[in-house]
MARVO-862328 format. One record per residue: residue number from 1; residue in three letters; x, y, z of N, C-alpha, C in turn. Coordinates in steps of 0.05 Angstrom, whole numbers, plus 5000, padded with zeros to 4 digits. Each point is the difference from the previous one (the first is absolute). Example, Ala and Ser with C-alpha at 12.3 -4.5 7.8 and 13.67 -1.06 7.14 Angstrom:
REM MARVO-862328
[miba 1,"ALA",[5264,4886,5156],[4982,5024,5000],[5018,5024,5000]];
[miba 2,"SER",[4993,5021,4986],[5016,5024,5001],[4985,5022,5014]];
END
This chain:
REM MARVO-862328
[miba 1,"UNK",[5016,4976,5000],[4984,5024,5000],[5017,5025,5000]];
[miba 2,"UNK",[5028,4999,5010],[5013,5021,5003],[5003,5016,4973]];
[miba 3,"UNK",[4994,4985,4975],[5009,5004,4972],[4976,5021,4995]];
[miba 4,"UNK",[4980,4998,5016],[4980,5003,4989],[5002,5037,5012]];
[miba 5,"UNK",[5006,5008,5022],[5001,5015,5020],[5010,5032,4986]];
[miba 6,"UNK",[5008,5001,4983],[4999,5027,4983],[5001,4989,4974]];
[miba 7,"UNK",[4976,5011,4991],[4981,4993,4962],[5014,5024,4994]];
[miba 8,"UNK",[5008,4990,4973],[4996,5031,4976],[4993,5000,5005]];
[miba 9,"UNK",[4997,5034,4989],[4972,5018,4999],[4981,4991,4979]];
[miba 10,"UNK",[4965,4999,5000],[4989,5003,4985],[5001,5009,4975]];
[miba 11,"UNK",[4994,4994,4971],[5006,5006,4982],[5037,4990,4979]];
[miba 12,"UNK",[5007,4993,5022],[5025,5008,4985],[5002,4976,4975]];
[miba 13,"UNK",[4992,4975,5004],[4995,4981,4968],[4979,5005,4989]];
[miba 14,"UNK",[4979,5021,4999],[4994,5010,4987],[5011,5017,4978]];
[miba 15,"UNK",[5014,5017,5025],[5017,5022,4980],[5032,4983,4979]];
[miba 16,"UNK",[5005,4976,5014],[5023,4985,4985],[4991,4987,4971]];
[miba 17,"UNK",[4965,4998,4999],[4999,4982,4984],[4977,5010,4983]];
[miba 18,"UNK",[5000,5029,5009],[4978,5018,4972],[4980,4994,5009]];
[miba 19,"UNK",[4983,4995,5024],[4974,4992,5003],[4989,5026,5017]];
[miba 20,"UNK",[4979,5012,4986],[4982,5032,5012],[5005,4996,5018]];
[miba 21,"UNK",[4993,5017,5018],[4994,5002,5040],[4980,4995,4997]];
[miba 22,"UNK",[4975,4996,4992],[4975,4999,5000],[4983,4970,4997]];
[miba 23,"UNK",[5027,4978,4988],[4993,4981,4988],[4992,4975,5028]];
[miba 24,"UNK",[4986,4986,5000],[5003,4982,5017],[5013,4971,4991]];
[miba 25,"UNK",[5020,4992,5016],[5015,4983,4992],[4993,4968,5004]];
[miba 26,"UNK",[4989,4981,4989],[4997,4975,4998],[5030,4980,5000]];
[miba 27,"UNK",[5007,4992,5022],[5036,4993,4998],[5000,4968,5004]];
[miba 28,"UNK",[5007,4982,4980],[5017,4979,4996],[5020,4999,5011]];
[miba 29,"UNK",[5015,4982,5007],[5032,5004,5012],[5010,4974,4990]];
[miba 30,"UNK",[5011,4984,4988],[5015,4974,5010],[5012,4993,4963]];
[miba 31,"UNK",[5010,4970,4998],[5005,4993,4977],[4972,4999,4986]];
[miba 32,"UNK",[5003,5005,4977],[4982,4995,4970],[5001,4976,4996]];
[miba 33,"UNK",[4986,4978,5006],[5009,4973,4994],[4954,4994,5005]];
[miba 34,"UNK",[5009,4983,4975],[4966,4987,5001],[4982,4996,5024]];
[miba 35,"UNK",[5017,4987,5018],[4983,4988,5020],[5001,5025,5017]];
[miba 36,"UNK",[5004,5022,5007],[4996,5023,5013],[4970,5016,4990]];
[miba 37,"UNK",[4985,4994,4977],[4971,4997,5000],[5008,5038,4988]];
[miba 38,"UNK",[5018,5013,4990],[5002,5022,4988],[4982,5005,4976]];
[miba 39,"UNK",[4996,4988,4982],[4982,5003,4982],[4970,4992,5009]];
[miba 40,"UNK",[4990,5002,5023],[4975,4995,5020],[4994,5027,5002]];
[miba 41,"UNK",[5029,5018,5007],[4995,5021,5005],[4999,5025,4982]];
[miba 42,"UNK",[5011,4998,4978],[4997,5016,4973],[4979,4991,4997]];
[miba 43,"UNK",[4986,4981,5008],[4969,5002,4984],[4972,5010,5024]];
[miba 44,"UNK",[5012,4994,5022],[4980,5019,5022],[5016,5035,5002]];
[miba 45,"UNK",[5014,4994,4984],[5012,5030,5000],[4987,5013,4970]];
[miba 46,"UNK",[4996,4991,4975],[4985,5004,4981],[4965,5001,5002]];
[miba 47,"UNK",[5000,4989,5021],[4967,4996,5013],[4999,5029,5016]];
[miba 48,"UNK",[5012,5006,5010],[4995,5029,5014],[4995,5021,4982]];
[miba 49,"UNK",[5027,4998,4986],[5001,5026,4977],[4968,4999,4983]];
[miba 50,"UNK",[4998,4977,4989],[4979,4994,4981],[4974,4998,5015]];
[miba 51,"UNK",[5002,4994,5011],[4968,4995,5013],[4995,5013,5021]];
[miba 52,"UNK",[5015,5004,5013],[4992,5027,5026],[5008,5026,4998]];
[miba 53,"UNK",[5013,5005,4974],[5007,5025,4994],[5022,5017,5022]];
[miba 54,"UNK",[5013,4979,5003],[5024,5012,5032],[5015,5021,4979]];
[miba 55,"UNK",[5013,5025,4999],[5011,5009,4996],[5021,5007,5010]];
[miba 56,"UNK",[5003,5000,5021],[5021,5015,5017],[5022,4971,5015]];
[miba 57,"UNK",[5008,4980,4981],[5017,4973,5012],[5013,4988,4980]];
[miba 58,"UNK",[5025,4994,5012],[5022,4996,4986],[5002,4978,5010]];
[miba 59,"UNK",[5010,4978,4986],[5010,4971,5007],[5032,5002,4992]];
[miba 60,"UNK",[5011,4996,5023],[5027,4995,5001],[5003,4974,5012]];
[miba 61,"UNK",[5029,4989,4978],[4998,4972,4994],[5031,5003,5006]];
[miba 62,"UNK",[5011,4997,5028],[5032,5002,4998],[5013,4970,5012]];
[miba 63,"UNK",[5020,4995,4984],[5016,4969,5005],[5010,4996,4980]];
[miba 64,"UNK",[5016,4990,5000],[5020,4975,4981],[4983,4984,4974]];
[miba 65,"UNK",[5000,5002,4974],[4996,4970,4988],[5002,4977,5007]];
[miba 66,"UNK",[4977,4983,5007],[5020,4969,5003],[4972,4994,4972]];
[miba 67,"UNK",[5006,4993,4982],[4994,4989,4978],[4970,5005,4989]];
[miba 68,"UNK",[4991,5024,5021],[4972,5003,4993],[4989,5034,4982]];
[miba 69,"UNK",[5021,5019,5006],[4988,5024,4989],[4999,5002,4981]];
[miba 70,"UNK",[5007,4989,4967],[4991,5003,4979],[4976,4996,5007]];
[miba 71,"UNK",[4989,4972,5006],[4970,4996,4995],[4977,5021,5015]];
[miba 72,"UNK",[5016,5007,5027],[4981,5023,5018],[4995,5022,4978]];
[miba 73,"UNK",[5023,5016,4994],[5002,5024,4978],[4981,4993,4982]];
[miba 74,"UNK",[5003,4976,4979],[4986,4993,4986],[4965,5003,5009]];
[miba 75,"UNK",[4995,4997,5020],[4970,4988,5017],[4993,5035,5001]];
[miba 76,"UNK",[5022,5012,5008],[4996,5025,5001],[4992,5022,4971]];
[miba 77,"UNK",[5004,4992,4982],[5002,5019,4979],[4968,4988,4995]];
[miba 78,"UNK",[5005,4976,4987],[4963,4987,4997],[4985,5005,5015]];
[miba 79,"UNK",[4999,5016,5026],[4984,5011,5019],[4995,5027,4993]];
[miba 80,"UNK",[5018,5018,4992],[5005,5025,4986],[5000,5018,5032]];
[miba 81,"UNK",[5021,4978,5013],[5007,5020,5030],[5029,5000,4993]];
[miba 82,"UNK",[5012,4987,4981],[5032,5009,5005],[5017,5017,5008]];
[miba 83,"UNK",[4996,5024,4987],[5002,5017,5002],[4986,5022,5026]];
[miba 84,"UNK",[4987,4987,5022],[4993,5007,5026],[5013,4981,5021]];
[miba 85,"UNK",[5018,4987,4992],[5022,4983,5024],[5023,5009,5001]];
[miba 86,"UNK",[5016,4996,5012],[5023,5016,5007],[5022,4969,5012]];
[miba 87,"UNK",[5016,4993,4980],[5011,4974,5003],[5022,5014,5007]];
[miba 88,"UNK",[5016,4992,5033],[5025,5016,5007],[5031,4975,4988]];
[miba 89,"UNK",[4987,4982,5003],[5019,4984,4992],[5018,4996,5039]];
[miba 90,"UNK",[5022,4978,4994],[5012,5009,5030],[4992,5012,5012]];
[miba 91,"UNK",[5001,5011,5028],[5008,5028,5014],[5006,4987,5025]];
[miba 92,"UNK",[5017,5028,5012],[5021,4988,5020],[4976,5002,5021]];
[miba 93,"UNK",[5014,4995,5030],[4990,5003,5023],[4983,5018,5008]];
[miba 94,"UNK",[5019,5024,4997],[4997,5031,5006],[4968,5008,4978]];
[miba 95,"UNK",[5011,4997,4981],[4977,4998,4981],[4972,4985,5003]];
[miba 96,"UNK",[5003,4977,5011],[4980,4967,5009],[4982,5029,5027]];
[miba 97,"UNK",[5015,5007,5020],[4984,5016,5018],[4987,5017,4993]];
[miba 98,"UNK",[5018,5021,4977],[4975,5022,4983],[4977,4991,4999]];
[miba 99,"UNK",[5001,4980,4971],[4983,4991,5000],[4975,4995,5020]];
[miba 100,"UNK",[5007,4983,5013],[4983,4991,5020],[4984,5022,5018]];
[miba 101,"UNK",[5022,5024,5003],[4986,5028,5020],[4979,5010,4977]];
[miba 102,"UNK",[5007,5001,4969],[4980,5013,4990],[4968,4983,4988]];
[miba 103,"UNK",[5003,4972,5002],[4986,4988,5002],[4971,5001,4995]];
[miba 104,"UNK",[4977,4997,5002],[4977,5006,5009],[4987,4970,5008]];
[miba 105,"UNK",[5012,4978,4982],[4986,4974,5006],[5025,4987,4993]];
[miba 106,"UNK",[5006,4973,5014],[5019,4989,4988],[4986,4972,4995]];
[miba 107,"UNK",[5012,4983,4986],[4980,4979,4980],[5023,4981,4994]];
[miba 108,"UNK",[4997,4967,5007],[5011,4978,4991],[4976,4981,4997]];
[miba 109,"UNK",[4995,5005,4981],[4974,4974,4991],[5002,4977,5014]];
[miba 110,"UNK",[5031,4983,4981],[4996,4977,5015],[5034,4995,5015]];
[miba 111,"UNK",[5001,4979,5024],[5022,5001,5011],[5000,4972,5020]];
[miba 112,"UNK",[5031,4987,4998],[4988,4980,5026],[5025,5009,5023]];
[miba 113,"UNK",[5001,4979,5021],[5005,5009,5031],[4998,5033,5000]];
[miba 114,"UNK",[5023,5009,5010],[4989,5027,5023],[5022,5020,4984]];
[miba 115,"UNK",[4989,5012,4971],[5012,5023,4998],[5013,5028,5018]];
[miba 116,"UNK",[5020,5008,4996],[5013,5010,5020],[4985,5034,4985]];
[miba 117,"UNK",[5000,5000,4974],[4986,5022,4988],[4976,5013,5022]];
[miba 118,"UNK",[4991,4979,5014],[4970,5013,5005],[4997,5026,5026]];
[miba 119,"UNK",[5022,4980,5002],[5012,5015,5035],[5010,5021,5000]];
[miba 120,"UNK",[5015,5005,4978],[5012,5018,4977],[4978,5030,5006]];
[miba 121,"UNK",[4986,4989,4985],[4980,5017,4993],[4987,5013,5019]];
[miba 122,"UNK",[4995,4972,5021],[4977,5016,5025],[5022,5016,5017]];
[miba 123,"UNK",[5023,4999,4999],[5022,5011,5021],[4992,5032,4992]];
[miba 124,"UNK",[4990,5002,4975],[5001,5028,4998],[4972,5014,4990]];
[miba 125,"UNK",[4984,4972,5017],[4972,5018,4998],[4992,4996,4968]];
[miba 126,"UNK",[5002,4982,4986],[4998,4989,4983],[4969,4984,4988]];
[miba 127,"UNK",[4973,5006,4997],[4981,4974,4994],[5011,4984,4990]];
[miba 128,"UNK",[4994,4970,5002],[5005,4979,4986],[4972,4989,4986]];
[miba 129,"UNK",[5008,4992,4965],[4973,4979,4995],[5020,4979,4985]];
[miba 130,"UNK",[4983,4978,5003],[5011,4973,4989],[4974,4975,4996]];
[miba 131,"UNK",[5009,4989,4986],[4977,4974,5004],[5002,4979,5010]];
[miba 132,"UNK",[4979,4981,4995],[4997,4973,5016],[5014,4977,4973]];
[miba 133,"UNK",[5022,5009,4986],[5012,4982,4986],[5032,4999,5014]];
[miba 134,"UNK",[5005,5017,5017],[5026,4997,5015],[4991,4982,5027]];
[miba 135,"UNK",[5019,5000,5026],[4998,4983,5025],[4977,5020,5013]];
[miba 136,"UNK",[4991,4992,5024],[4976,5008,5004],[5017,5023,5030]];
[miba 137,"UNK",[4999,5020,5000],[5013,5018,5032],[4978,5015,5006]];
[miba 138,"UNK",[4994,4989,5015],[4968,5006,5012],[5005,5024,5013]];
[miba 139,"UNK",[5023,5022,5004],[5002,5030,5014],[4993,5015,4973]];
[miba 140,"UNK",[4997,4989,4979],[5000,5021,4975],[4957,5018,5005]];
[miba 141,"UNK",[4993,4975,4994],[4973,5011,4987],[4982,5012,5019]];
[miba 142,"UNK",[4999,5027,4990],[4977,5011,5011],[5011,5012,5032]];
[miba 143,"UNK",[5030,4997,5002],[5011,5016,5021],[5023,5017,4983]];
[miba 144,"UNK",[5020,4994,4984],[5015,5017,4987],[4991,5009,4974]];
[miba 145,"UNK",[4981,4985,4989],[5000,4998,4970],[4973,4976,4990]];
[miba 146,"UNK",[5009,4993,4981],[4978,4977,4990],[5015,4973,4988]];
[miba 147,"UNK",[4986,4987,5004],[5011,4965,4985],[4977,4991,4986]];
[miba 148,"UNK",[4998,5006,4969],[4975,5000,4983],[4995,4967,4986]];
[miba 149,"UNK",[4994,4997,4991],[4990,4968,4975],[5015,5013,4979]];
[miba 150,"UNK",[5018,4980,4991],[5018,5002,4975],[4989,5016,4971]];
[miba 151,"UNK",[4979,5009,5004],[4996,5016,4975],[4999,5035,4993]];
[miba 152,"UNK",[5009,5006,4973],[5004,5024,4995],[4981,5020,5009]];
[miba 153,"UNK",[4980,4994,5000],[4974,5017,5014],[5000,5002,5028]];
[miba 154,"UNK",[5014,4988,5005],[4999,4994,5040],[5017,5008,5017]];
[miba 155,"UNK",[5031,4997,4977],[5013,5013,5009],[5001,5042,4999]];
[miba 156,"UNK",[4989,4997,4976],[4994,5035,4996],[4979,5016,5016]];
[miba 157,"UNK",[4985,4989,5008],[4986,5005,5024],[5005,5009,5020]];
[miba 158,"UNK",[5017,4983,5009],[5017,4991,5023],[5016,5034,5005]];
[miba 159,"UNK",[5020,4992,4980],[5016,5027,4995],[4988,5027,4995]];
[miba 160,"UNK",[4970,4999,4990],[4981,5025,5000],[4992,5006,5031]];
[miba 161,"UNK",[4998,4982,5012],[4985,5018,5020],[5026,4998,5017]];
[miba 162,"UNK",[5027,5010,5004],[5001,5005,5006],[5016,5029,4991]];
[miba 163,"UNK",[5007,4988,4976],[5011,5027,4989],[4983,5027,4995]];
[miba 164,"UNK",[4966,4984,5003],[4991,5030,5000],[4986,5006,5034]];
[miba 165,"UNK",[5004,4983,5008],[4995,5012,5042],[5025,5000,5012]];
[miba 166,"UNK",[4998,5036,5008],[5030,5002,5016],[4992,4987,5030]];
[miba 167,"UNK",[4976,5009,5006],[4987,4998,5029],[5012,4959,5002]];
[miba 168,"UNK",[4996,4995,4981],[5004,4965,4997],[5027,4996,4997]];
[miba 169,"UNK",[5016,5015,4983],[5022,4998,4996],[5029,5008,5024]];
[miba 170,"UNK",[4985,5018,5016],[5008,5018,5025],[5002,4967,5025]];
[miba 171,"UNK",[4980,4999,5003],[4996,4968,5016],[5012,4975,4990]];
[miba 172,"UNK",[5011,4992,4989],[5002,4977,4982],[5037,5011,5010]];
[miba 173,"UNK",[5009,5028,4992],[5020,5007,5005],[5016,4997,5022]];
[miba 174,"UNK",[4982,5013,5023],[5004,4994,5026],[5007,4975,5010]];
[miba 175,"UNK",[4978,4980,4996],[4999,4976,5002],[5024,4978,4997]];
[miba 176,"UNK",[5008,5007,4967],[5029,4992,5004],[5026,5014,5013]];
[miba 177,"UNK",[4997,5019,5009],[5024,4998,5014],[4998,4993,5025]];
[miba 178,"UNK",[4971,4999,5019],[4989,4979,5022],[5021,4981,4991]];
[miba 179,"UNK",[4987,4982,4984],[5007,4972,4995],[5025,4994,4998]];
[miba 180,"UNK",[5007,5015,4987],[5038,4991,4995],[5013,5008,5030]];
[miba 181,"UNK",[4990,5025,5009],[5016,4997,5034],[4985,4980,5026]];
[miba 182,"UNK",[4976,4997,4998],[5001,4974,5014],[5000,4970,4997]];
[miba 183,"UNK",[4999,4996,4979],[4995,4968,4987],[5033,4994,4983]];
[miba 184,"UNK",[5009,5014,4994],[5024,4994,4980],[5021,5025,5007]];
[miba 185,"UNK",[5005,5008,5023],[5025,5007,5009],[5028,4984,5004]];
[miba 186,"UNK",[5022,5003,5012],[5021,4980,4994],[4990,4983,5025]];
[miba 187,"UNK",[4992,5017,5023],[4998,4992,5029],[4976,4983,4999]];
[miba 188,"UNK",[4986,5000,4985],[4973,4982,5001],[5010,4980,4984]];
[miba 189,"UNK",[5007,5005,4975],[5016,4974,4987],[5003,4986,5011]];
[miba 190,"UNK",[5028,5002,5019],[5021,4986,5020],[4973,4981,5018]];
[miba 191,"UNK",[4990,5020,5014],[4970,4994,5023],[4994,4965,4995]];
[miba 192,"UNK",[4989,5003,4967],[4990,4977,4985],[5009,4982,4993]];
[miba 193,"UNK",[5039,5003,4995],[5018,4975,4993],[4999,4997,5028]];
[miba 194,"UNK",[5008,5014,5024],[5004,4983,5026],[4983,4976,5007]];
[miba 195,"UNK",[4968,5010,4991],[4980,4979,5014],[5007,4983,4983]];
[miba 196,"UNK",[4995,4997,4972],[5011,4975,4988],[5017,4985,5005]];
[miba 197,"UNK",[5026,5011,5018],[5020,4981,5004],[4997,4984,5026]];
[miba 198,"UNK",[4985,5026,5014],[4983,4980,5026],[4993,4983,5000]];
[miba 199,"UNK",[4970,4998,4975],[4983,4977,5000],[5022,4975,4985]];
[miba 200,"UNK",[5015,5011,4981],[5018,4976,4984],[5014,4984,5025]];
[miba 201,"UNK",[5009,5016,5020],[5018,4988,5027],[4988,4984,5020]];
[miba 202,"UNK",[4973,5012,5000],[4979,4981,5020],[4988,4981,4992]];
[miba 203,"UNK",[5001,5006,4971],[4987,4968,4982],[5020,4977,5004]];
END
């Protein structure tokens, strides 16, 4: 948590990466690789633009290639949102926290065990949405964020209400940084391996 303890300032991967002050930011974070459920999200992200008429949201898509972004890009142009994503490619650490401070929702469709991203996110007051095609972490839904049914409509939803309720978005905020200082601090960590080694010793 100590990492977490002085954020950039607000705005500033905005201002690194050409995106208005005005825009609300939809943020991806991890490798580009199929099973990360990224092209789930260009298409509940094409469902906003198109059908809910969101104007004011940018989908930023930042990580590494692992063998999948031609076909995302591709998914992207046939959507005729290409040109409304913002693919950073890499980015370092320093950059990974921008990001994350300017945020407005952060989004991993699909994922298994215990992404370290998420914690990531809530450390800095971060919403999280994701679906029920990754492992199931029952602190997500409906206390930080949402955990939707694997489809493009459900997930854009998801990401609508909260990108358009601050009053929702304000709570959801709070919430995770609750959660990350009492449930997933180093000292509670530790708390949880001790008893395990208890019960492993008394068994």
């Amino acid at each position: 948590l100590s990492e977490y303890a002085e954020l950039p300032p607000k705005g500033a991967f905005k201002k690194k990466f050409n995106i208005p002050e005005d825009k609300k930011i939809i943020l991806y974070l991890g490798r580009i690789h199929k099973t990360k459920g990224v092209d789930l999200l260009v298409k509940a992200y094409a469902y906003l633009k198109n059908e809910t008429n969101v104007k004011d949201v940018v989908l930023v898509i930042a990580g590494p290639d692992d063998g999948y972004l031609n076909e995302v890009k591709a998914l992207a142009r046939s959507l005729g949102v290409y040109n409304l994503i913002v693919f950073t490619g890499f980015i370092s650490s320093e950059d990974k926290l921008k990001a994350l401070v300017d945020a407005d929702v952060f989004v991993t469709p699909s994922f298994y065990g215990f992404p370290m991203t998420f914690l990531e996110a809530c450390s800095v007051g971060t919403p999280i949405v994701t679906t029920s095609l990754g492992d199931t972490l029952e602190w997500i839904d409906g206390k930080v964020g949402y955990v939707t049914q694997p489809t493009h409509h459900d997930l854009a939803k998801a990401i609508y209400r909260i990108i358009s309720d601050d009053k929702l978005r304000r709570k959801f905020s709070r919430n995770c940084i609750k959660v990350v200082r009492s449930d997933f601090s180093l000292e509670k960590v530790v708390e949880r391996l001790e008893k395990v080694y208890e019960e492993v010793v008394e068994g």
